[in-house]
C-alpha angles and dihedrals in degrees: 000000000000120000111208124213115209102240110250119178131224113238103246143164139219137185126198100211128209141188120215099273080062095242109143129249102252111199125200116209117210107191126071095313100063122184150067116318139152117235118291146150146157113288096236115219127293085012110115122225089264094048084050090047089059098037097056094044082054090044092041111041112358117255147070097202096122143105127224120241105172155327134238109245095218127042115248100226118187136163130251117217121282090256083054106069122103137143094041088299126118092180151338133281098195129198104216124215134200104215131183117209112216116252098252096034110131126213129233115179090185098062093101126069093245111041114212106180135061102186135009122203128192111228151164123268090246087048098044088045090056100051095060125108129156140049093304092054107089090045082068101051095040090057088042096053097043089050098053086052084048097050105019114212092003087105115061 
């Protein structure tokens, strides 16, 4: 006999990160999520969406130096596989932010404590979308594609 768990979703944040040419930020994960990604992370308690967004960039990939563009009006929820759940959740609901890097902003991917990525690479949208696999996958071109309608011609 199954037991079901009624599906509740961690609080979490993501940022789709240009240069100035507009390409994204295209993230490779090395542990047991590999593949593409853009920078994300729970929003811990008492952090607002904006203090979790920082603090995972800094965490992430190693740097603040960033300015917001814009925010998704909706939150882009999806489920992890069942093996996955842990903590109560059984998923994630994301806000998801357009950020800029500063032109002279540098990278570090060992910033965190628990580095997550081994290369980063700047593409295109068409390039990014077609990088991602997994669960999470359709969470990220979902957000990209939203913000291109949002802010027409600022993705390449």
């Amino acid at each position: 006999m199954s037991t079901e768990m009624t599906k509740t979703y961690r609080p979490n944040v993501a940022a789709v990160v240009l240069n100035s040419k507009g390409e994204i930020l295209a993230c490779h994960r090395f542990d047991k999520f590999v593949g593409w990604q853009v920078p994300q992370g729970g929003i811990e308690a008492g952090e607002t969406t904006l203090e979790a967004l920082y603090r995972e960039m800094q965490e992430e990939i190693g740097t603040q130096d960033f300015e917001v563009i814009g925010e998704l009006p909706t939150k882009v929820t999806y489920d992890w596989p069942e093996h996955l759940w842990r903590d109560g959740y059984t998923g994630q609901t994301q806000t998801y932010y357009l950020v800029r890097l500063a032109d002279n902003a540098s990278l570090d991917l060992n910033a965190g404590d628990e580095p997550e990525f081994d290369k980063v690479e700047w593409v295109t949208m068409k390039e990014f979308i077609s990088r991602l696999t997994g669960f999470k996958g359709h969470a990220y071109k979902f957000a990209v594609e939203e913000f291109s309608k949002l802010y027409p011609g600022i993705i390449r």
